[in-house]
N, C-alpha and C positions, 0 to 999 in steps of 0.2 A: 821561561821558555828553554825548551833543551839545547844544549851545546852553544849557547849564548851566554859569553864572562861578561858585559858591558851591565852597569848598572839599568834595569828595565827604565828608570825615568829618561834615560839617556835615549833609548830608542823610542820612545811615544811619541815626543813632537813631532807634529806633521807640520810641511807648508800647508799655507793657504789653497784650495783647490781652484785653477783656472778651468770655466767652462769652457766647453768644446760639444758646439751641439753636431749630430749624425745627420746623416742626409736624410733621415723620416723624421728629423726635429725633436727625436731624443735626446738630454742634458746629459754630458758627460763630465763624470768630474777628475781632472787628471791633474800630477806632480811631475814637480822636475828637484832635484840632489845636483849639488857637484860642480863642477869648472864647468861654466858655458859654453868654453871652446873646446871639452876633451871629446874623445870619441861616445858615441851615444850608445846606452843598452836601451833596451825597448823592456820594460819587464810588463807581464801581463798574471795575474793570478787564477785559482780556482774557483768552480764553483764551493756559493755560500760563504766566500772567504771575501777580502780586499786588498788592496791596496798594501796598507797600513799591517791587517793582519797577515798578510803571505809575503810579506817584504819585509815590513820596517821591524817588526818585532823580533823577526827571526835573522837580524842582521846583515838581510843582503842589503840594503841599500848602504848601510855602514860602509860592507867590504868591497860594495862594488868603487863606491866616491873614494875611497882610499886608495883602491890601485888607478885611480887619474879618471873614471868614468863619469860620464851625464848620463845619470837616470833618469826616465820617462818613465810613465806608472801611470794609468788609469785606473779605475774601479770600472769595471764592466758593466756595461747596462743590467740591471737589475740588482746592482752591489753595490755596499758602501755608500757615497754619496752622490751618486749618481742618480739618472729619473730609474723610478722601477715601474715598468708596464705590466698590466696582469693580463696583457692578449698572449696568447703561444707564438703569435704571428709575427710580433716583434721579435722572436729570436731564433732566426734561422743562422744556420751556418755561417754564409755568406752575409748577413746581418753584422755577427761580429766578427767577422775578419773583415770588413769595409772598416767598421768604427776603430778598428788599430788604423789603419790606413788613413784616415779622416785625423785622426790624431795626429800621424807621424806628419802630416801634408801643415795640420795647422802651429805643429813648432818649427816649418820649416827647415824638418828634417829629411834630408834626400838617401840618408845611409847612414846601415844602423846593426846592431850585432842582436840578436830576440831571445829573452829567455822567459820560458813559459811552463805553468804548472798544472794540469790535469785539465781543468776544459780552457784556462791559459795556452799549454801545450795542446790540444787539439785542435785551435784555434789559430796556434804557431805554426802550426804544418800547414794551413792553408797559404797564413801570409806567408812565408818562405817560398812556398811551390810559388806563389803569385808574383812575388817582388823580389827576384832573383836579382836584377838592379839596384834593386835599397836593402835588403838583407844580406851581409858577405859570411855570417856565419851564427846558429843558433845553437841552444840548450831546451830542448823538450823534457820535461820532469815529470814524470806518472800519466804516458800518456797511452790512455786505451788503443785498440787495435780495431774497436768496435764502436758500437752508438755510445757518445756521452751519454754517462749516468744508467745504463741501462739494467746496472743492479739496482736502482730505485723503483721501490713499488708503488707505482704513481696514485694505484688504487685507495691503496692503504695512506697516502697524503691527501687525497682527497676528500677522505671521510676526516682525518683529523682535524679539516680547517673547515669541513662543513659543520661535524656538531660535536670534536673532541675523541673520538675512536680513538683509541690507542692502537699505534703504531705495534707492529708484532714480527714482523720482517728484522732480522736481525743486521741487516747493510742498511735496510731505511733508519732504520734507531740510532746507526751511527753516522749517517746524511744531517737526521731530527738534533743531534746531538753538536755537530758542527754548526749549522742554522742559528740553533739557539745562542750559541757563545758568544757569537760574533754580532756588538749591539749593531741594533738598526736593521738589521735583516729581515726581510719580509717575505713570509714562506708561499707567500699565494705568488708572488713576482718569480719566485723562484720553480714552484710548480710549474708556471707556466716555461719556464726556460727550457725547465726538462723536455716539457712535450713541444716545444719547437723544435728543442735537437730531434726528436724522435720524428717531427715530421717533415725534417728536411731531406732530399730524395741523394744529395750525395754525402751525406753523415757520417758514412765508413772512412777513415783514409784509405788510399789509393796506393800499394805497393807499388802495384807498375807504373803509376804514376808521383815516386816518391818526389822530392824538393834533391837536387842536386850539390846545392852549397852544402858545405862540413855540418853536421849537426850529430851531436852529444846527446843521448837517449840516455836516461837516467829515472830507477823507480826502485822503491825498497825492496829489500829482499823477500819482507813480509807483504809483498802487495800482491792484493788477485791477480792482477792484471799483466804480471811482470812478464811471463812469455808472449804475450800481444805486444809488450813494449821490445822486447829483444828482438821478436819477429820484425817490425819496423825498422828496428838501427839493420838490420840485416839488406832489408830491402832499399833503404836507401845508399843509392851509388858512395856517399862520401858519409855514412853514417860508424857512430860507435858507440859502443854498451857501459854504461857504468851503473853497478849494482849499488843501491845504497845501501850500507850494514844494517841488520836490526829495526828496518824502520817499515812500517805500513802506508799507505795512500794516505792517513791523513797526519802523519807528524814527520813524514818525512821533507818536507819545505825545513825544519827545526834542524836538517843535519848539517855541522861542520864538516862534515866528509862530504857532501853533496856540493856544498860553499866551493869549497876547495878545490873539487875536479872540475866543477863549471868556470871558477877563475881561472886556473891553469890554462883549460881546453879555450876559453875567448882570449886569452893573451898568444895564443899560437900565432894570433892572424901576423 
């Protein structure tokens, strides 16, 4: 994994996952790292990713439990080891930014610092605008300015899980390509995710209605998305930009340079 010195068997072990069911009776499966009594990060991952694969491999949880942190870590519905529903209807918006909520509620945790990465961080923006009380300050990493995923050609996933069509969309082949890597993945749970974001009615973030606590915008230099993400740190009252070098939407979670400005920037508090 890039810009990770730690021998790889070092960062595989995961805890055991504590259920944590959602309020529609969806299974969540979530971790905790770290001193019980230090301050809490919330981290929350990408679509088609985990847990395990957008944290632990790529060192944050090392580096967060080393500067004194309890990390919290779910797998999002329809990821990792968690239930995966194939309705669209299970994954609105508001669907999952409740289930971080439901989580943070069942480690009775009242306050907490968020760092989140692509539909992790669009997700984050919702909890932060909502729990200004329990959020004092987060890390958005690769987060659109538009509809999650909405360079996915839903079409073109459609036809590959009904009878094999090959994918021909050149952002879907690197969606197909993520999916696959990461075991356990299930592309039909995952279709459906898409088309719940897309059919949820407040799916854009809200400039004028940005989240007012400090939050750290962060996306590769190589990423489509990156002026959708500067325009946000822009529009948030306490927001700011950090460019990751060299890296794309989907290995930029992998940067020491990313690591590093999101610890700095949560040690401010």
């Amino acid at each position: 994994m890039d810009d990770v010195a730690v021998p790889l068997s070092d960062l595989t072990v995961m805890p055991e996952p504590q259920q944590v069911y959602a309020a529609d009776g969806t299974r969540l499966a979530t971790y905790t790292w770290g001193d019980p009594d230090g301050p809490v990060v919330v981290i929350v991952h990408g679509f088609a990713s985990s847990a395990r694969d957008n944290w632990v491999l790529t060192g944050w949880v090392r580096d967060l439990t080393r500067a004194g942190y309890r990390v919290l870590a779910l797998d999002q519905r329809g990821h990792g080891l968690s239930e995966k529903p194939h309705e669209a209807s299970a994954y609105g918006i508001r669907t999952l930014t409740t289930d971080v909520e439901t989580v943070m509620d069942a480690y009775l945790v009242d306050d907490a610092v968020y760092v989140g990465y692509s539909l992790g961080a669009r997700v984050g923006w919702e909890v932060v605008r909502e729990l200004p009380h329990r959020i004092e300050r987060a890390v958005l990493g690769g987060v659109p300015d538009g509809v999650p995923l909405a360079r996915l050609n839903l079409d073109q996933v459609r036809a590959l899980i009904a009878d094999g069509t090959p994918v021909e969309d050149p952002t879907t082949q690197n969606y197909i390509a993520l999916t696959e890597r990461v075991p356990g993945n299930d592309l039909s749970s995952l279709l459906a995710l898409a088309e719940g974001m897309r059919a949820s009615r407040t799916v854009d973030p809200d400039p004028a209605n940005a989240p007012t606590q400090p939050i750290l915008f962060a996306t590769g230099s190589k990423d489509g998305i990156i002026e959708g993400s500067k325009a946000l740190a822009a529009a948030a009252p306490d927001g700011r930009f950090f460019e990751i070098p060299d890296r794309n939407h989907f290995n930029a979670p992998g940067s020491r340079a990313f690591r590093e400005a999101a610890l700095e920037f949560l040690g401010e508090r």
